[in-house]
N, C-alpha and C positions, 0 to 999 in steps of 0.2 A: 102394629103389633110386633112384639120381639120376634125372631127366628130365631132356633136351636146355634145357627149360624154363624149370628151377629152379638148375640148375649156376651158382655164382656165383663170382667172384674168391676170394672166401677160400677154398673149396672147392680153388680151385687153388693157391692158396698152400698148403696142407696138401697139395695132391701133389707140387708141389715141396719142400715141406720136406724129405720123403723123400731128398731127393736132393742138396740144397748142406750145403757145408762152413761154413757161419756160422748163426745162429739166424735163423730165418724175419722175426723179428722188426725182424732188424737190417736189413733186406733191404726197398729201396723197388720198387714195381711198376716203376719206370722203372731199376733199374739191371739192369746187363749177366750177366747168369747166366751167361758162361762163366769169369767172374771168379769166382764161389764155387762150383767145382764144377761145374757140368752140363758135359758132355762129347758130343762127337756119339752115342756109344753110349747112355747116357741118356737124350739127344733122344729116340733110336730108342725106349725105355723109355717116355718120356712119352707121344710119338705112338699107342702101340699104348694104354697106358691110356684115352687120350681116345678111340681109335675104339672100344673097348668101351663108352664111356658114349655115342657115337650119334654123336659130332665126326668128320665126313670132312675130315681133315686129314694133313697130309702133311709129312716132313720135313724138308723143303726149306724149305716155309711157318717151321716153327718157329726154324729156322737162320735165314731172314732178319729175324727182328727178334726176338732172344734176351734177352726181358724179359718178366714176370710182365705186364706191361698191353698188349704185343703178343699174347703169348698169348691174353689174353682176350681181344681184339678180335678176333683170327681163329675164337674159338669163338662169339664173339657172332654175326658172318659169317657162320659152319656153319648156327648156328641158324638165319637168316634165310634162307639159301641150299636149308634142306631142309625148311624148314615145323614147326621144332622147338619 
């Protein structure tokens, strides 16, 4: 199982892959994820997979900066905010 610890970018590019309409690959951290796919119900989708891996995240958070390198910096966040 993941640790808050060891969770890394790529690990979330693989959960998002799940979920956009273009190949993961073609997909920079900095572009706009509601552009290939994610949707606010998704969000919602995302949000709960990250709080079963220990991320107190919310989203709201995820909505305001809808990018694969926003994301990780809010989980980087989580981690530092809960001793992960």
């Amino acid at each position: 199982m993941t640790t808050q610890t060891d969770f890394t970018m790529e690990q979330l590019r693989e959960l998002v892959a799940q979920y956009v309409t273009e190949p993961i690959d073609t997909i920079a951290d900095e572009d706009y994820l509601l552009d290939v796919g994610i949707d606010s119900i998704t969000m919602m989708t995302i949000v709960e997979e990250l709080r079963k891996k220990g991320f107190a995240l919310t989203f709201i958070q995820l909505a305001d900066e809808p990018t694969i390198y926003g994301w990780y910096r809010l989980i980087k966040q989580s981690m530092a905010d809960y001793g992960g």
